[in-house]
Structure formats: structure tokens, C-alpha cells
C-alpha positions in Angstrom: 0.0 0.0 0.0 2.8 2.5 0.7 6.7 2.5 0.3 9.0 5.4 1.9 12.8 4.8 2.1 15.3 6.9 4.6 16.9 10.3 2.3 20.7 8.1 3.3 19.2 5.6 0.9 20.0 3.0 3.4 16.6 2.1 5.0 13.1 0.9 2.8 9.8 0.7 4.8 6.9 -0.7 3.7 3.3 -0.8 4.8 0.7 -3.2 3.1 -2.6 -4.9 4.0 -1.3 -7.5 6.2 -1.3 -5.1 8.9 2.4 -4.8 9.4 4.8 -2.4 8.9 8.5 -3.6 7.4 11.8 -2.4 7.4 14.1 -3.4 4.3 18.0 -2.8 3.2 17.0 -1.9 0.0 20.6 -2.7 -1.3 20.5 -6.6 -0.2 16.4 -6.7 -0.1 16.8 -8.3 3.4 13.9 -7.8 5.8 15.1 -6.2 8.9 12.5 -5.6 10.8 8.4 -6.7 11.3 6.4 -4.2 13.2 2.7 -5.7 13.8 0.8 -3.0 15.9 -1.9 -2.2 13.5 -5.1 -3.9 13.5 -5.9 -3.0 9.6 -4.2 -2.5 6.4 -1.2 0.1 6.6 -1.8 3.0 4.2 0.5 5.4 4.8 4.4 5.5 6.0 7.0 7.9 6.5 10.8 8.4 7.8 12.2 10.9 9.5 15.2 12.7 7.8 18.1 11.2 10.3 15.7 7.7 9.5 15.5 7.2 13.7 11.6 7.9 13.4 9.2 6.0 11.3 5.6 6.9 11.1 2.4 4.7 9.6 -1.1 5.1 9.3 -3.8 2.5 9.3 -7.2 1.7 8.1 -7.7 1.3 11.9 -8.1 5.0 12.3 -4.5 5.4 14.1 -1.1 6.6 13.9 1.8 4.6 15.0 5.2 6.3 15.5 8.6 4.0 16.0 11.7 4.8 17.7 14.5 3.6 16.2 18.6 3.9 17.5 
């Protein structure tokens, strides 16, 4: 449903119908990271410019934001 990726170039997320939220390295395609807080489809995400912040909407009527270090 939606893609972002980090302005370093180092970082993909992606947010689809399965409710979850994943983190990529879009050089290798390796999934990094699940993130399953959402009880609908994810339709929107974004990154923060430093990429330590990633935020997703939902068909759930909510807004997640993740920490990352």
C-alpha cells in the first residue's frame, strides 16, 4: 500500500494490507524488521530525515510512531 525509504538511501519501509509495517535494506532486499501494531491494512508511512523515526497510518483509524537507534 505504501513504500517510503530513509533520504541516506540505506533504509526501505513498507506498509501493506497485512497489517504490518517492514523495514528493508534496500541494497540486499533483506527484511530487517516486522512491526505488527496495527489492527488493519497500513496505508500510509514515512521516515524521519536522520531515519530514527518511522511513522504509519492504518485503516484502523490510528497513527503509530517507532523509535529507532
Amino acid at each position: 500500500k505504501s513504500i517510503a525509504i530513509s533520504p541516506q538511501g540505506n533504509t526501505l519501509i513498507s506498509g501493506s494490507a497485512d497489517k504490518t509495517v517492514k523495514i528493508w535494506h534496500p541494497g540486499s532486499g533483506e527484511l530487517l524488521y516486522t512491526l505488527t501494531d496495527h489492527l488493519s491494512a497500513v496505508t500510509t508511512v514515512a521516515i524521519s530525515h536522520d531515519g530514527a523515526t518511522i511513522a504509519s497510518s492504518s485503516q484502523d483509524n490510528t497513527i503509530k510512531i517507532w523509535k529507532f537507534e
